[in-house]
Backbone as a ProteinNet text record, in pm:
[ID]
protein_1_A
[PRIMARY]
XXXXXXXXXXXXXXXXXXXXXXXXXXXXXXXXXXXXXXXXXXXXXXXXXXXXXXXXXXXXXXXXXXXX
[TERTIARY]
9606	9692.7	9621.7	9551.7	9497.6	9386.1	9312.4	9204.7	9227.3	9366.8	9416.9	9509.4	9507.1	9668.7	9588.5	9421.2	9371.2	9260.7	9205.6	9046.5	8957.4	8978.2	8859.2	8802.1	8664.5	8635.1	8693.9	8676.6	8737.7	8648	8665.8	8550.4	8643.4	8536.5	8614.3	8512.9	8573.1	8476.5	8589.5	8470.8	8548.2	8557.7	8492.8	8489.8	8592.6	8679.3	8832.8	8738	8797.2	8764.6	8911.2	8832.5	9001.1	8886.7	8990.3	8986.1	8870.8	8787.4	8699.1	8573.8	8583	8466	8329.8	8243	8098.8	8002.6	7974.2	7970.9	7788.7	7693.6	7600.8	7661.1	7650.4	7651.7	7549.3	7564.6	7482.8	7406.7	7459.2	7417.1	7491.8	7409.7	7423.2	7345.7	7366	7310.5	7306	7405.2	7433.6	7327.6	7311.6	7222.8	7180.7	7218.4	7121.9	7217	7294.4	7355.4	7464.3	7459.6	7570.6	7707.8	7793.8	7933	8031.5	8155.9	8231.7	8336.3	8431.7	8574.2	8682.6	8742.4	8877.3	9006.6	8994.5	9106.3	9071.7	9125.3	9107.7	9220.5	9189.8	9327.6	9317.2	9362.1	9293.1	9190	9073.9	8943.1	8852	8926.1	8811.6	8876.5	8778.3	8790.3	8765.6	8781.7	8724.3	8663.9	8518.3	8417.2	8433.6	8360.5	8311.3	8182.7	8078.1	7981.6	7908.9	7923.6	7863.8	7743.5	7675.8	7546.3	7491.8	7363.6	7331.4	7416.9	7437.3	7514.5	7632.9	7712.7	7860.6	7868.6	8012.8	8053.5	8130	8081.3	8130.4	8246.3	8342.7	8419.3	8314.9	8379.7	8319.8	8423.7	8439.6	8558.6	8471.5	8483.1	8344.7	8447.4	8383.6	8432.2	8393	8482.3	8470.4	8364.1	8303.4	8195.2	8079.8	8071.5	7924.1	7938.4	7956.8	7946.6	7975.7	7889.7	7906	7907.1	7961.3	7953.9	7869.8	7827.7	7695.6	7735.8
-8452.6	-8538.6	-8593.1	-8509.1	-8558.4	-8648	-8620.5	-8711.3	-8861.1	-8861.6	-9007.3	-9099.7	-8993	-9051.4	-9188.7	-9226.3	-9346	-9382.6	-9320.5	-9342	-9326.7	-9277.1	-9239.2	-9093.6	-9020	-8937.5	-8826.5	-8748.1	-8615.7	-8479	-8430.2	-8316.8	-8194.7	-8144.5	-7974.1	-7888.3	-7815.5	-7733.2	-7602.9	-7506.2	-7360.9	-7338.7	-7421.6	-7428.1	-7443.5	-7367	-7420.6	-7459.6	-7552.5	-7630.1	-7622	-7589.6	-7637.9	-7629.6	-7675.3	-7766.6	-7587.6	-7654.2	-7548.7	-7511.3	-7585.3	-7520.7	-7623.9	-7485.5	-7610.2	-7642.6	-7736.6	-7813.5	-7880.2	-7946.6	-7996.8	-8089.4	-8248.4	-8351.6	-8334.3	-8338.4	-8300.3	-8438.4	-8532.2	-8718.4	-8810.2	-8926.6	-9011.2	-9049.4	-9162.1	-9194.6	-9096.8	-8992.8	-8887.1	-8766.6	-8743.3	-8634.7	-8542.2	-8437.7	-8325.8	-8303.8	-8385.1	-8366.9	-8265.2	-8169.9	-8098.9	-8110.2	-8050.5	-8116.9	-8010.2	-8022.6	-7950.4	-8055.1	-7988.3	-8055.4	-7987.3	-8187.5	-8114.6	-8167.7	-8228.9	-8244.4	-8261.1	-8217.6	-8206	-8232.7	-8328.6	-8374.1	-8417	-8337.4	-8409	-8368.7	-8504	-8520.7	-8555.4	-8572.7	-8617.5	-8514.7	-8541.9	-8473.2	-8579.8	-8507.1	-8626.9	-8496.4	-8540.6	-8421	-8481.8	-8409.1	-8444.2	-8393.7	-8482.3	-8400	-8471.6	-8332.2	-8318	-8339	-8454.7	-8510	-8503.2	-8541.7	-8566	-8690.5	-8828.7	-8914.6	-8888.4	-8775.5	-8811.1	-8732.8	-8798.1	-8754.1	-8834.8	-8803.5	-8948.5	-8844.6	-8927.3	-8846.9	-8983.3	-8898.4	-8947	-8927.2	-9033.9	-8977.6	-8956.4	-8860.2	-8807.8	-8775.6	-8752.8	-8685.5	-8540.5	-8466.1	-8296.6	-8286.9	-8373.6	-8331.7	-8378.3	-8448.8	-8482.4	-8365.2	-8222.4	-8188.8	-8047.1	-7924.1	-7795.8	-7708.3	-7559.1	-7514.1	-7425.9	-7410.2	-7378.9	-7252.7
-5632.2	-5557.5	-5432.9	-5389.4	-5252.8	-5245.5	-5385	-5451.4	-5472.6	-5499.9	-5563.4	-5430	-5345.3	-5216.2	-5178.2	-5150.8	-5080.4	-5116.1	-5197	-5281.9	-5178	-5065.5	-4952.1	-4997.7	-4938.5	-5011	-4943.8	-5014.8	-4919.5	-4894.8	-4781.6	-4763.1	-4716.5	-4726.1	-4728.3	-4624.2	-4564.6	-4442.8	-4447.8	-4446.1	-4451	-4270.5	-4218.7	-4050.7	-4012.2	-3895.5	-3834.7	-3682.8	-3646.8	-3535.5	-3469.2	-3315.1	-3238.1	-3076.4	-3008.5	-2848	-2793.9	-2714	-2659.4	-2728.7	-2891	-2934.3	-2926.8	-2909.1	-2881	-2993	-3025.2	-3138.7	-3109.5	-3236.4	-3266.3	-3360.7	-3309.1	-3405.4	-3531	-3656.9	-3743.3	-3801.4	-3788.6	-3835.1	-3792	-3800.8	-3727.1	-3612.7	-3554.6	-3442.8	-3317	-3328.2	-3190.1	-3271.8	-3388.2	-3451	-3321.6	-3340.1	-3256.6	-3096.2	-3086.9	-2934.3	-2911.3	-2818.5	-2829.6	-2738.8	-2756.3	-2691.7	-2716.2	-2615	-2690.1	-2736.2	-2816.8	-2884.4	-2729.6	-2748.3	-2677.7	-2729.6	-2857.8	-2914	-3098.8	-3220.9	-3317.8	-3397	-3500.6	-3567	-3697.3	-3816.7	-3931.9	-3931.1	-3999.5	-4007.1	-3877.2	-3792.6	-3671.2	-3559.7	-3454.3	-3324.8	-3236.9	-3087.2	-2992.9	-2877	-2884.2	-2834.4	-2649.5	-2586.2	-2460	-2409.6	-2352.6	-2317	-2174.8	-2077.3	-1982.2	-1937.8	-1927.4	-1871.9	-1725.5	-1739.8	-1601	-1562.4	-1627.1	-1602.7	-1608.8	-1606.2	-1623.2	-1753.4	-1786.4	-1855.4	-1934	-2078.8	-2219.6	-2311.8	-2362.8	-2480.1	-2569.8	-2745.8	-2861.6	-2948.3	-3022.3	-3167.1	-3273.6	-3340.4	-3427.7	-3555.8	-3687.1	-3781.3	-3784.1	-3850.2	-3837.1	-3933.6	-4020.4	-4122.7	-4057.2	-3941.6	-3881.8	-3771.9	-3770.3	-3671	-3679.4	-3652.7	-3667	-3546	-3563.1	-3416.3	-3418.6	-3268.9	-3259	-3166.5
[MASK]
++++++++++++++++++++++++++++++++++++++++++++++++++++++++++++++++++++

């Protein structure tokens, strides 16, 4: 059923993600950067990470991104 609801693909992670956890973008253009999650919903999150410049949020997918 869940295969057929939108023809988008679907992924599976035995990983539970929630707000606080600190995370490594795994691909993509951010590849290799770390961050934490401060909000998780579905398939995506929205990370934040603390720089020398400041500080950026990111809306990321939960499959580009593992915790570290």
């Amino acid at each position: 059923m869940m295969v057929e609801y939108d023809g988008r693909n679907l992924n599976f992670s035995a990983e539970n993600f929630a707000p606080g956890d600190k995370v490594r973008v795994t691909s993509g253009p951010l590849k290799g950067m770390e961050c934490e999650l401060i909000n998780v919903s579905g398939t995506r999150c929205l990370a934040v990470r603390l720089g020398l410049a400041g500080t950026a949020t990111m809306d990321l997918e939960l499959d580009t991104v593992e915790k570290i």
